[in-house]
C-alpha positions, 0 to 999 in steps of 0.5 A: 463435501461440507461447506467449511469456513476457512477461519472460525472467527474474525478476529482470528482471520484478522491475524492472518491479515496482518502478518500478511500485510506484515510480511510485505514490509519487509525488513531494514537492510542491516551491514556485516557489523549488524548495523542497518544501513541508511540511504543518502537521505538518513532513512534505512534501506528495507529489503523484502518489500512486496506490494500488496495485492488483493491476491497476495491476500488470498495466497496468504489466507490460504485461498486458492484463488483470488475469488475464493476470497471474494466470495469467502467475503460475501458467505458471512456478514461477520468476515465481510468488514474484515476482508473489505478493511484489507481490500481498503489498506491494498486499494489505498496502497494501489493510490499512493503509487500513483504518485510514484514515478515508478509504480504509476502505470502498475497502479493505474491498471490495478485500480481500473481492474481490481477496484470499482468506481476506479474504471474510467474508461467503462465510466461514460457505460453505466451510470453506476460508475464514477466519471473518468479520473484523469490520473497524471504520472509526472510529479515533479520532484523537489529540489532541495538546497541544504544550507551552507551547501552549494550542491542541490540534490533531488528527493521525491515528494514522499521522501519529504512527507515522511521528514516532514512527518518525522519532524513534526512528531519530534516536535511533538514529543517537545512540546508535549 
């Protein structure tokens, strides 16, 4: 059987990372008026999120494992930055959850599983590896008081990023 590559170019397995990563998004939750809907906090409300996972990548790629795209990887010096970026993106989205109440546990194993130097409890056996990371789960929440309020409610640390974010990009368009 020949050895065939799956994707001719980079840039043309590129395409097919980013619909995948893409796909995950999901999309804003929109009412019988077509109108989206917004959570208690003004944000709307995406329905269809998948996480992103190194095997939901080869799914997507067309790979019929999650190793046939790891050593797809490593068969072409020109597909390996490609494949390594979107291992980066899915690591990176394995981090951020363990700031997540909900996602810490799933993310912790992922990480000591799927991704080197993440391992702490093989750490202290190979000196290649990092020393253990003490990885804690409860972050509180911050409770915020609206002025002219008398109520205070809960919003999670990423929820206030993401409106600190917003405010400084408004206010960056003011003054910019």
């Amino acid at each position: 059987m020949p050895n065939r590559m799956k994707f001719k170019t980079p840039e043309e397995m590129q395409k097919a990372i980013d619909a995948y990563f893409k796909e995950c998004e999901g999309h804003p939750l929109r009412g019988d008026d077509g109108n989206y809907i917004f959570n208690k906090f003004g944000e709307p409300i995406f329905v269809d999120v998948k996480p992103l996972t190194v095997t939901g990548l080869a799914i997507a790629l067309g790979f019929t494992s999650r190793q046939a795209l790891l050593n797809y990887q490593h068969r072409s010096k020109k597909f390996e930055a490609v494949v390594e970026a979107a291992k980066l993106r899915i690591e990176n989205y394995a981090e951020m959850r363990l700031y997540d109440k909900d996602g810490c546990n799933g993310a912790k194993f992922n990480l000591q599983n799927n991704f080197r130097m993440w391992d702490a409890d093989k750490a202290g056996q190979d000196d290649k590896k990092a020393p253990a990371v003490n990885i804690i789960c409860d972050i509180p929440r911050a409770t915020v008081r609206v002025e002219g309020e008398q109520d205070a409610f809960d919003i999670d640390p990423e929820t206030i990023d993401k409106k600190i974010k917003e405010l400084e990009g408004k206010d960056g368009e003011a003054n910019g």
